[in-house]
C-alpha positions in Angstrom: 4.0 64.2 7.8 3.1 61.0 5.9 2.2 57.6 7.0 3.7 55.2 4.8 2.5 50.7 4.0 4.9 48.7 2.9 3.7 45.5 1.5 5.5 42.0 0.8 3.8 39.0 -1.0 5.1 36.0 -0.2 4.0 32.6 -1.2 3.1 31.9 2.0 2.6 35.0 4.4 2.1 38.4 3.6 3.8 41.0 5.7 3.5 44.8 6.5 5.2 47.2 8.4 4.1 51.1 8.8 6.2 54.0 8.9 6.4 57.5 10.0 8.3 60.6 7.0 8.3 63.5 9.2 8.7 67.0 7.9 12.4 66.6 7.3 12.2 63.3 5.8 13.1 61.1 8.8 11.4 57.5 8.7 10.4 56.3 12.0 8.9 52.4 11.9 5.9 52.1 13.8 4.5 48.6 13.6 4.6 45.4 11.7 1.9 42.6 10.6 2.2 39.0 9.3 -0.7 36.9 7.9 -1.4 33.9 5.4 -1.2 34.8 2.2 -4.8 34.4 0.9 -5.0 33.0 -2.9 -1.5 32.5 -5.3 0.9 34.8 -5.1 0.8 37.7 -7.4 -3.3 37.6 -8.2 -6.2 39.9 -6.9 -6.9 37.5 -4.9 -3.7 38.3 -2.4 -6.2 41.8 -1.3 -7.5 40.1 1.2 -4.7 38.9 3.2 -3.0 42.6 2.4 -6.5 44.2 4.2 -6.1 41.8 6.8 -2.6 42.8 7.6 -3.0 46.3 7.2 -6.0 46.5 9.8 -3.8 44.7 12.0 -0.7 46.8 11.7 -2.6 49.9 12.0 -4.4 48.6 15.0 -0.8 48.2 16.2 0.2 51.6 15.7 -3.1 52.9 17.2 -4.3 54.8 13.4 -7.0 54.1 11.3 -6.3 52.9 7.5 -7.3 56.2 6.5 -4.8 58.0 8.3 -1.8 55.8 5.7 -0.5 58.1 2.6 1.1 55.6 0.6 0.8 51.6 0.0 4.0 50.3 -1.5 4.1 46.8 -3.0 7.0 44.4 -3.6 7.2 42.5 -7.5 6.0 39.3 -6.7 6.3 36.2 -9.3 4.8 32.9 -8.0 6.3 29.7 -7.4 3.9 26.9 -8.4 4.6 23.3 -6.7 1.3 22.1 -6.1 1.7 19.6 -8.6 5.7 18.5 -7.9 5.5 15.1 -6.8 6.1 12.8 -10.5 7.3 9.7 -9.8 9.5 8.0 -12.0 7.9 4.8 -12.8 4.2 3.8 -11.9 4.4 0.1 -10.1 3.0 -2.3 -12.0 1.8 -6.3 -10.2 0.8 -8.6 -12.0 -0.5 -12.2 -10.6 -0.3 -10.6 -6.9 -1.8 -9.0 -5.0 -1.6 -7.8 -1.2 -4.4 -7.0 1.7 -4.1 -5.2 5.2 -0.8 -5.5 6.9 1.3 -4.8 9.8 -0.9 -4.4 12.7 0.3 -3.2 16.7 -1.2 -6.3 17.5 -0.3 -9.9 15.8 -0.1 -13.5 17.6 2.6 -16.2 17.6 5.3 -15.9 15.3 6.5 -17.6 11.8 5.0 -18.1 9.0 2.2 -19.9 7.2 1.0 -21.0 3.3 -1.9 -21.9 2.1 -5.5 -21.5 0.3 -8.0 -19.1 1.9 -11.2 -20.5 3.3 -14.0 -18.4 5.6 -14.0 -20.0 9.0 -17.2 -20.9 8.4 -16.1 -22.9 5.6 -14.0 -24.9 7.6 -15.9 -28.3 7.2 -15.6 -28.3 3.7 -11.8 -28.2 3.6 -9.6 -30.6 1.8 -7.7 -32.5 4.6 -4.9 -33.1 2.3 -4.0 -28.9 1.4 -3.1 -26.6 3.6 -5.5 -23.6 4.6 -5.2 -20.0 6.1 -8.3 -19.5 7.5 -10.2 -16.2 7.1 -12.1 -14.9 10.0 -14.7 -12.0 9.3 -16.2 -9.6 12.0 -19.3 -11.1 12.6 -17.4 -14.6 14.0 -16.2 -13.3 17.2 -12.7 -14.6 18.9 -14.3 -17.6 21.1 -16.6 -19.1 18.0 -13.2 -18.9 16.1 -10.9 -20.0 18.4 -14.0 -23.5 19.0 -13.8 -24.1 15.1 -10.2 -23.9 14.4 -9.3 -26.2 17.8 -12.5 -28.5 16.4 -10.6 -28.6 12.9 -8.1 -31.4 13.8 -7.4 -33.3 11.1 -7.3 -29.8 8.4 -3.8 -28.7 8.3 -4.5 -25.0 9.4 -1.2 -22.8 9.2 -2.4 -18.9 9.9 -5.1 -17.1 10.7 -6.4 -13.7 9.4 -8.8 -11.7 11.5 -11.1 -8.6 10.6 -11.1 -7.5 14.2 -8.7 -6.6 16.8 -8.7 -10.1 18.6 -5.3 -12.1 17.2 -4.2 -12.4 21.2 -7.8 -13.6 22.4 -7.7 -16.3 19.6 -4.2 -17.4 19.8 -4.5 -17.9 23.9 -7.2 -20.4 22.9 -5.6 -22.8 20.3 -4.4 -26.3 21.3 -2.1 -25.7 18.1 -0.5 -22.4 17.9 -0.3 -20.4 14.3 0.2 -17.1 13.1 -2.5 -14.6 13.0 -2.7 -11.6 11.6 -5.7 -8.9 12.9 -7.3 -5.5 12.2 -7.3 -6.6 8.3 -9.5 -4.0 6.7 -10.5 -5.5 3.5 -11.1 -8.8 4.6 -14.2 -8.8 2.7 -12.8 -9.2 -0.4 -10.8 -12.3 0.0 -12.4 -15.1 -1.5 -11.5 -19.1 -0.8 -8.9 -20.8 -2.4 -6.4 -17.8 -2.9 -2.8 -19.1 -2.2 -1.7 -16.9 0.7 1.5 -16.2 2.7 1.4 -14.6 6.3 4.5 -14.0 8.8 4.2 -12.8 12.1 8.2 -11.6 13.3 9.1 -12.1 17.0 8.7 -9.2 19.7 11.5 -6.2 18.5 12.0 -8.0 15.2 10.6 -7.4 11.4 9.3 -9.7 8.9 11.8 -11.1 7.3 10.4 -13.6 4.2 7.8 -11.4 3.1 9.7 -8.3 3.1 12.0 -10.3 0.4 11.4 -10.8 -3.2 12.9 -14.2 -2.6 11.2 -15.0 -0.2 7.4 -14.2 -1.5 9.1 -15.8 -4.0 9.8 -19.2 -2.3 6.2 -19.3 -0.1 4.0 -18.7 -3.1 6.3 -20.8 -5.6 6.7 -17.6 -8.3 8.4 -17.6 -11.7 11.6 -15.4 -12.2 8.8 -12.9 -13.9 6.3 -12.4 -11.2 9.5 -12.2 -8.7 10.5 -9.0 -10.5 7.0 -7.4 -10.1 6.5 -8.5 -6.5 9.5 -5.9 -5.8 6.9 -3.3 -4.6 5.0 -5.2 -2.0 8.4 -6.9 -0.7 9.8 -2.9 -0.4 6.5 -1.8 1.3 6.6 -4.3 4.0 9.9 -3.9 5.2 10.4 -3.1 8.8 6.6 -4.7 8.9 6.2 -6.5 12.3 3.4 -8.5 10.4 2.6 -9.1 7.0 -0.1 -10.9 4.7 1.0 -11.6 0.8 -1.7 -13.2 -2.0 -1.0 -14.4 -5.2 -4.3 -13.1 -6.9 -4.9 -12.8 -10.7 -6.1 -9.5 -12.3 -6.4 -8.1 -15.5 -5.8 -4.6 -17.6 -2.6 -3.8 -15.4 -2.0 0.4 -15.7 0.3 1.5 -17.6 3.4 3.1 -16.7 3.5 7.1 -17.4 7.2 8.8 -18.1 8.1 11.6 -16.4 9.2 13.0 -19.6 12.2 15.6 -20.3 12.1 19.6 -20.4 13.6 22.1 -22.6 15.6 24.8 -21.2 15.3 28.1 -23.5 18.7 30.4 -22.0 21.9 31.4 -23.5 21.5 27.7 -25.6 18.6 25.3 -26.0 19.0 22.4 -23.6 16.8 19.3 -23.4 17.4 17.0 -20.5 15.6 14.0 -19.2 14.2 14.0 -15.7 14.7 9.8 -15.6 18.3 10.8 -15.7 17.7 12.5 -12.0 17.7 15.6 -10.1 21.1 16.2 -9.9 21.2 15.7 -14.3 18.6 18.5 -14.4 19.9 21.1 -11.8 23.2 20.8 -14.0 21.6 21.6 -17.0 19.9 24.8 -15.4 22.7 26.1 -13.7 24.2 25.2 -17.4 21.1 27.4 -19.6 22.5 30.8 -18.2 20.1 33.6 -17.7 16.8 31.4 -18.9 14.3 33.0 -20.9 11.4 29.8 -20.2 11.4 26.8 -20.0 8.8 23.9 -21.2 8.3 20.3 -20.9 7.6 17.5 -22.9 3.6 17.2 -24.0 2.0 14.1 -22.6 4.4 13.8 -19.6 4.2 14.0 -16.1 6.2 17.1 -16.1 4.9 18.8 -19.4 1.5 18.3 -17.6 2.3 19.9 -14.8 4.3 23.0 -16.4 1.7 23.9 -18.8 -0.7 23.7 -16.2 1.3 26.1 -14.1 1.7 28.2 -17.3 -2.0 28.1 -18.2 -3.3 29.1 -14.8 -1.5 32.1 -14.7 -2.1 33.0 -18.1 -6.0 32.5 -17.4 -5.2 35.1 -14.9 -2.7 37.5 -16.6 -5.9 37.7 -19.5 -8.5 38.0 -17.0 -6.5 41.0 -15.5 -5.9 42.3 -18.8 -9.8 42.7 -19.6 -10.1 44.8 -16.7 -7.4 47.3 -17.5 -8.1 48.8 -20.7 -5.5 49.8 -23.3 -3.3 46.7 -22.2 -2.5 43.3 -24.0 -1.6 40.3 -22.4 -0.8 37.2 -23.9 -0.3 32.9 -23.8 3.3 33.3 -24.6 4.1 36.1 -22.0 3.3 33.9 -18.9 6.9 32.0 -18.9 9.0 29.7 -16.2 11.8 31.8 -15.7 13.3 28.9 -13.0 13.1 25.4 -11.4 14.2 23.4 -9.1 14.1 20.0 -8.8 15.4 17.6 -6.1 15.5 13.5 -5.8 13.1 12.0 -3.2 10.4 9.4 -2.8 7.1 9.3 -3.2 3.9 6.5 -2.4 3.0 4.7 -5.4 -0.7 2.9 -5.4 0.1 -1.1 -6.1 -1.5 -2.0 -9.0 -3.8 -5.6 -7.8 -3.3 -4.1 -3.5 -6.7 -5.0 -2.5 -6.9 -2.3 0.2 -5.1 0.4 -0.9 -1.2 -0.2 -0.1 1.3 1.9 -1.4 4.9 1.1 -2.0 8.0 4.1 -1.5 9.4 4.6 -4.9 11.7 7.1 -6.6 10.2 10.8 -7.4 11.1 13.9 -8.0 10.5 17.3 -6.2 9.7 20.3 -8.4 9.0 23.7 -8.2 8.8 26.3 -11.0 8.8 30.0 -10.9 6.4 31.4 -13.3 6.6 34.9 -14.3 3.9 36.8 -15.9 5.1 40.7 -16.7 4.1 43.8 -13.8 0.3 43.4 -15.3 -0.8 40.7 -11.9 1.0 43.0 -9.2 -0.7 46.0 -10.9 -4.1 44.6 -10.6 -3.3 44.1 -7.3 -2.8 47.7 -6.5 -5.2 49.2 -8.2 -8.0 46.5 -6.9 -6.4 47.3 -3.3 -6.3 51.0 -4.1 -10.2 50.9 -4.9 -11.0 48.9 -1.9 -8.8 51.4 0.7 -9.3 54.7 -1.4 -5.4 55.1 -0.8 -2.2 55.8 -3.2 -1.1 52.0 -3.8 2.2 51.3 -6.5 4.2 48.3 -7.1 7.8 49.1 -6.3 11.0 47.1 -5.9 12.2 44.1 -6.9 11.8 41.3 -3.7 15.6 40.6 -3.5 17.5 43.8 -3.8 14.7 44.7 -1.4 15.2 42.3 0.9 18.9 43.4 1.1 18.1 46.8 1.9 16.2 45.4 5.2 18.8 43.0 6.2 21.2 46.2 6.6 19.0 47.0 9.6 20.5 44.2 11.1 23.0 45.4 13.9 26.9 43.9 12.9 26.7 44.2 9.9 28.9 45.4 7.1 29.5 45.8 3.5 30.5 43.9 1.8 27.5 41.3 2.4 25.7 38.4 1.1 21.5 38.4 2.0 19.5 35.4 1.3 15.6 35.7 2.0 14.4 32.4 2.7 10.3 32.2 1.7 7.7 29.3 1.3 8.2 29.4 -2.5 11.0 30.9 -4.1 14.8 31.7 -2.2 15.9 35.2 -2.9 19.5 36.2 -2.8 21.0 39.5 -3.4 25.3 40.7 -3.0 25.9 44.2 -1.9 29.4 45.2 -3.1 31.2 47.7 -1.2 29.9 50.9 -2.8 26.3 49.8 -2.7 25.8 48.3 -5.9 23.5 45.4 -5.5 23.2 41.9 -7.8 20.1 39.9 -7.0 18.4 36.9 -8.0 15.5 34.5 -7.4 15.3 30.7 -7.7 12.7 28.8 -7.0 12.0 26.5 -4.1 11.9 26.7 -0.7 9.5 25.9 2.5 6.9 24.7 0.9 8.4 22.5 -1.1 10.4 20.8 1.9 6.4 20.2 3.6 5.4 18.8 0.0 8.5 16.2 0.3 7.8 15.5 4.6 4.2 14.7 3.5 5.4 12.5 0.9 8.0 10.4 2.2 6.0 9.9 5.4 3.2 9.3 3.5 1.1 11.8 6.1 -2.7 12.2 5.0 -2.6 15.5 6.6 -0.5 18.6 5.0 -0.8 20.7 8.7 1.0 17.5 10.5 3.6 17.7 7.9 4.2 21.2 8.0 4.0 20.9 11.7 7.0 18.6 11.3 8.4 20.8 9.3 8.1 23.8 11.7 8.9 22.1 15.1 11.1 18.9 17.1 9.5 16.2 17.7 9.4 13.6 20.6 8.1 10.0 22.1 6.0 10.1 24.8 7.3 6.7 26.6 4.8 6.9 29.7 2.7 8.6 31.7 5.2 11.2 33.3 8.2 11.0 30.6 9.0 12.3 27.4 12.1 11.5 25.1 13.4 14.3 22.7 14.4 13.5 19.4 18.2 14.5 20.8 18.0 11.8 23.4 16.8 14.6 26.6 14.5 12.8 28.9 11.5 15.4 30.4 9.8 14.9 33.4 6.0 16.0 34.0 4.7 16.2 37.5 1.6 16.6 36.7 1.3 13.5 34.1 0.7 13.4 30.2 -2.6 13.2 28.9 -3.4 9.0 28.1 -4.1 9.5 24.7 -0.7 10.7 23.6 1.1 7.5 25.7 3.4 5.5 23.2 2.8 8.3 20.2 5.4 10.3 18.8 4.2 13.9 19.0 5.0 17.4 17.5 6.8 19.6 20.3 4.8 22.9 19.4 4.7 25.7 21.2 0.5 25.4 22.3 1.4 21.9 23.4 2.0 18.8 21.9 0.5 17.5 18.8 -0.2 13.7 18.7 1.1 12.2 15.1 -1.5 10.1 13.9 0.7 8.1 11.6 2.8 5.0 13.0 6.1 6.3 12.2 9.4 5.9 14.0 10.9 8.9 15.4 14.1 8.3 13.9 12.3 8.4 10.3 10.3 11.5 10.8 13.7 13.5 12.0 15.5 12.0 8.5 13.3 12.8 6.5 13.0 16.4 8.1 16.3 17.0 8.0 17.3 15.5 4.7 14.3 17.4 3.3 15.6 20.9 4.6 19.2 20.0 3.6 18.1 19.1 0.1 15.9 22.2 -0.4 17.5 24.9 1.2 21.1 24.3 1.0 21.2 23.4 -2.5 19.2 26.0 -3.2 21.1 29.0 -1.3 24.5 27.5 -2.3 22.9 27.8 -6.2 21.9 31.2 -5.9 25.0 32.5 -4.4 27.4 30.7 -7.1 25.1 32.7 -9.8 25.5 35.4 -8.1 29.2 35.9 -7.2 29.9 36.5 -11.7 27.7 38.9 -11.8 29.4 41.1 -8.7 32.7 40.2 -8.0 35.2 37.9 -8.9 35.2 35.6 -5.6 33.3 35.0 -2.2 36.4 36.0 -0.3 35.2 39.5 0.0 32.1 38.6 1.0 32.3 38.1 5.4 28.8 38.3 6.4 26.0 36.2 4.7 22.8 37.3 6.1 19.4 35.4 6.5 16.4 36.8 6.3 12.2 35.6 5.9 9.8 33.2 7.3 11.9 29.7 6.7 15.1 32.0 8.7 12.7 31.5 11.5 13.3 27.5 11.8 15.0 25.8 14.4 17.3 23.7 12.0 17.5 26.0 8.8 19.9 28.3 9.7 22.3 26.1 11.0 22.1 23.6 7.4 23.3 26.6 6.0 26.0 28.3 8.4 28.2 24.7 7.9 27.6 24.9 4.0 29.1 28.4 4.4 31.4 27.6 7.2 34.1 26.6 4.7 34.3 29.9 3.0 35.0 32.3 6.0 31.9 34.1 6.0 29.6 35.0 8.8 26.6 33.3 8.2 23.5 34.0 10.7 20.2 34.8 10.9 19.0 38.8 10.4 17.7 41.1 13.0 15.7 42.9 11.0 15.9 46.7 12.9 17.4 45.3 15.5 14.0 44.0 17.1 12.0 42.1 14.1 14.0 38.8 14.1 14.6 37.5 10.3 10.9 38.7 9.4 9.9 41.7 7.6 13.1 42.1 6.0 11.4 43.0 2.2 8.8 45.4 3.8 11.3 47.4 5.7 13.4 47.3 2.5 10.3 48.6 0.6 10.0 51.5 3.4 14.0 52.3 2.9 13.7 52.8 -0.8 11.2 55.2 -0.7 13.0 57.0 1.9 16.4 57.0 0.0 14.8 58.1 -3.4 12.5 61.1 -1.6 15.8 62.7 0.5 
């Protein structure tokens, strides 16, 4: 009798399941494990996750690790998108600049021109300009409202407060104006800087400052500085309030390209990623069978690949210093696949005097590096030394993959298996008699948190994969909830205060407050777009490669089966059963033996191959 591991490196979990080989050669599964992936996938550093996950599992199946015969591994090559966000042109301002904006809570309405001046400046103002006055934390809302209502004959048309006190002022003027509060950099405003405010009316948005025109018309700019303004108009729209400056600075940054890429396949390609996302899948999908691909030195992208290629190659030649007799070098470590997808990102403004950004047109990248069997080797002998047990790298992720998702009860051959990860999305075809195709492309969950982070311009990678992972709601008062689909819930018991008027993350512990002002309706967009953009290009891409290699159309193809952590999502699997709806397949989420859901589906695989090759 021998108790057998099976072991599946993901990018972002690492699963195991155990197995009983009787005498006979019957394979009973015993238990199953799933834990973070510790360190990239495919170095030595992945051990300790694996120990992790194989204490647990055995702890499952009441053994010690002692008691396990044989640890099987799967081939694991790493999808690198730490670095994916490029944008496509760095925002450059000159003569403007922009300070603190949109606060929950502004006073009056309209808008107001004029030179700054510190409140306590007041008395020397010109009577003949106009002035917004600048009120800094140490003048509280009563001394402020005394001077400005003292201040008759200065023409006074806004108001910009450090602290929270716009109301508490405004109730106080004989003459009403605009004020704008909670400005954080109020410090660094100095007198006599032209300045525009607007405060919009309840339920309504900024309207003049939002518009290039319009900054434009209140600060009297040329045809030139109305160009560069673009950003800060673009950043303030939807704005409630909004505060613009027209402040000289020198040494504006420079913009950086993004740069092109060559595509080494069946033909050299070059293609420029200013061109698009959509310009550079085509010229993948164009390359064939791609043997690496490179980017342009200098660039945002050539950075980024050859730092991806250089960190695995530090590894691949670390690894190969501790296995003697082996050679490992620069050129061996190759991107065998990316994936690249249009999106937004938050650009710094160039002049913003407290740190504003402004949305503006990126790219999403991921690239699959590949460096030969030496990495997953490592692995096993490192884990071999550490358990004392029989450890090899066996089976390629896809093909094994399929081989789990025929555990799935209703299934039938022919069939299509797509194994869904956090870094790379694995498709394999089973034909009729058996014969399996497979392929790997990368991109996947990760890459969808990378893009929620980024368009929401979240601080916090958990919230956005928390986004990511579950719906989201408004929490409208004390006793009520509304669901992103429009269901009201009702709580007897009440809603703790400090989630009223938040939009909050419907996990399954409870509900997670988003700390971000952001409108429900933006956060489920940008969700949903993200997911859409990710995973059905990216399964649709990897089935049309596919389809060549095994048979000449889809038609015989009825059931498309989905397997790994991102099958798990609530939204997912559905984006990709209408993309496949049109073909007349059966497209669902796996079942993995019929009790494991759409997890495990590569460990069980590894656990079947063995099985079918020791009959």
């Amino acid at each position: 009798m021998k108790i057998l591991a099976a072991v599946d490196i993901g990018n972002s979990t690492t699963e195991v399941c155990l197995a009983k080989e009787d005498d006979v050669g019957k394979i009973r599964f015993l238990s199953g494990a799933a834990v973070f992936t510790t360190g990239l996938k495919g170095t030595a550093d992945n051990v300790t996750g694996i120990l992790s996950a194989l204490e647990e599992a055995a702890t499952a199946a009441n053994i010690s690790l002692s008691q396990i015969s044989h640890i099987r591994i799967n081939e694991a090559a790493p999808v690198i998108g730490g670095a994916a966000m490029e944008t496509l042109t760095q925002t450059v301002v000159t003569e403007s600049s922009m300070l603190g904006h949109n606060p929950k809570t502004p006073a009056g309405y309209g808008t107001g021109v004029g030179k700054t001046i510190n409140i306590n400046h007041i008395n020397h103002a010109n009577t003949s300009d106009p002035y917004i006055v600048v009120v800094p934390e140490s003048t509280n809302y009563e001394t402020a409202a005394k001077l400005i209502n003292q201040a008759k004959n200065i023409n006074i048309t806004g108001a910009i407060l450090q602290q929270d006190e716009a109301v508490l002022v405004y109730n106080r003027l004989n003459r009403k104006i605009p004020i704008i509060d909670e400005v954080r950099g109020i410090h660094k405003i100095k007198d006599g800087i032209q300045t525009a405010i607007e405060v919009a009316l309840a339920g309504h948005a900024v309207r003049m400052l939002s518009n290039p025109y319009g900054i434009a018309t209140l600060l009297r700019l040329t045809p030139e500085e109305t160009i560069h303004i673009t950003p800060i108009a673009k950043s303030l729209i939807g704005a409630k309030s909004a505060v613009v400056m027209k402040a000289p600075y020198s040494n504006p940054a420079k913009p950086q390209k993004i740069g092109k890429i060559t595509i080494s396949g069946e033909s050299i390609i070059n293609v420029d990623f200013n061109q698009g996302a959509e310009m550079v899948m085509q010229a993948i999908d164009t390359a064939g069978t791609i043997s690496n691909i490179s980017g342009e030195p200098g660039t945002n992208i050539g950075n980024m690949l050859a730092n991806a290629v250089k960190d695995m190659s530090a590894l691949a030649n670390s690894n190969a210093v501790h296995s003697p007799g082996s050679s490992h070098c620069h050129q061996e470590v190759q991107i065998r696949d990316l994936f690249a997808v249009d999106t937004f990102a938050p650009v710094a403004i160039s002049g913003a005097l407290a740190g504003e950004t402004s949305l503006e047109k990126a790219i999403a990248v991921a690239a699959m590096v590949t460096a030969g069997r030496l990495p997953m080797q490592e692995i096993a002998k490192t884990l071999s030394e550490k358990t004392g047990l029989y450890t090899t790298v066996s089976g390629i992720e896809p093909v094994m993959a399929a081989l789990g998702a025929l555990t799935t009860p209703g299934v039938s051959l022919p069939l299509a298996v797509l194994d869904l990860g956090g870094g790379s999305t694995d498709a394999a075809i089973i034909d009729a008699s058996g014969t399996v195709a497979s392929i790997s492309v990368a991109g996947a969950g990760e890459l969808v948190t990378m893009m929620i982070q980024s368009q929401l311009s979240l601080t916090n990678r958990i919230t956005a994969e928390n986004i990511k992972k579950y719906p989201v709601a408004k929490v409208e008062s004390m006793f009520h909830i509304r669901l992103e689909t429009g269901e009201i819930i009702f709580y007897e018991d009440g809603i703790n205060p400090r989630f009223f008027g938040a939009v909050v993350i419907m996990a399954p512990e409870g509900m997670i407050k988003i700390d971000e002002d952001r409108p429900i309706e933006k956060i489920v967009s940008v969700r949903q777009d993200a997911k859409r953009s990710v995973f059905v290009k990216n399964t649709t891409r990897a089935i049309n490669k596919l389809l060549p290699m095994s048979m000449p159309s889809q038609g015989n193809i009825k059931h498309v089966i989905l397997v790994g952590g991102s099958a798990e999502d609530f939204e997912i699997p559905g984006f990709i059963s209408t993309a496949f709806a049109d073909m007349g397949m059966v497209c669902g989420r796996g079942n993995i033996r019929g009790t494991e859901g759409a997890r495990g589906a590569v460990a069980t695989g590894l656990i079947m191959a063995y099985a079918g090759t020791h009959k």
